[in-house]
N, C-alpha and C positions, 0 to 999 in steps of 0.2 A: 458525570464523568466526561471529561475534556477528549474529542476527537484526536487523539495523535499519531494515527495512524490514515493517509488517506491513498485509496486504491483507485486507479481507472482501469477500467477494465470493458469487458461486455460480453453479453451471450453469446454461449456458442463455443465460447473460445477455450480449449484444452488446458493454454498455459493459466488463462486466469483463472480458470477452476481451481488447479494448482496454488493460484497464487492466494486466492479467495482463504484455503481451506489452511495456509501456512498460516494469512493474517490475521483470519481467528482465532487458530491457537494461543500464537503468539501473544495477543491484546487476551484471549480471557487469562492465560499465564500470568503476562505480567499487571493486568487490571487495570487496561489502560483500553480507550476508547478506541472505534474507528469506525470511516466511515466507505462508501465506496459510490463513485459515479458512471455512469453508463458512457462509454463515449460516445454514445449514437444519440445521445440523447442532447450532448450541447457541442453545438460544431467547433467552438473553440477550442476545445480538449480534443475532439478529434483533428482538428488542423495539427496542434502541438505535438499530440502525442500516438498519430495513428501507428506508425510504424517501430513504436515500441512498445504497446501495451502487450501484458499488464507493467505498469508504471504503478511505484510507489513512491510517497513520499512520508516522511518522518516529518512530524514539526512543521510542516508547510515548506520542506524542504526535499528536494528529487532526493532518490534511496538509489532503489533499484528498479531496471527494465529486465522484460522480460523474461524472468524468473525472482521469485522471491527468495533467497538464503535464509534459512530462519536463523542460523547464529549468528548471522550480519545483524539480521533483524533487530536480535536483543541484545546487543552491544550495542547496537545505534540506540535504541530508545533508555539502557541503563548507564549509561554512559551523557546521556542528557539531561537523565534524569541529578547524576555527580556532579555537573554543572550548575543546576538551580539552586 
């Protein structure tokens, strides 16, 4: 199963437990993969993105900061899916 779902996020943090628990839904609903990365864990991600995680991306592409919408959610990724 293809990752198309990618989160940063990290411990601790309120929103991305929130965000953590929409992105599972959502990916085991529609049966689509995901992955998630620690920001503390690679400075890059945290350079780019400290001030808005949790950050999602769809497809390798920015979604949404800090909060995840789950109907955004699955309009972005069914609506990607109408594309291929």
């Amino acid at each position: 199963m293809e990752n198309r779902i990618t989160l940063i996020a990290k411990a601790g943090c309120h929103l991305c437990d929130a965000a953590r628990e929409t992105v599972a839904k959502v990916a085991a609903d529609l049966g689509v993969g995901w992955v998630e990365y620690d920001i503390n864990e690679d400075p890059r991600l945290k350079e780019d993105y400290w001030d808005t995680i949790p950050v999602t991306l769809v497809d390798g592409r920015p979604h949404d900061f800090w909060k995840v919408d789950e109907t955004r959610l699955r309009a972005a990724l069914t609506s990607a899916e109408k594309r291929s």
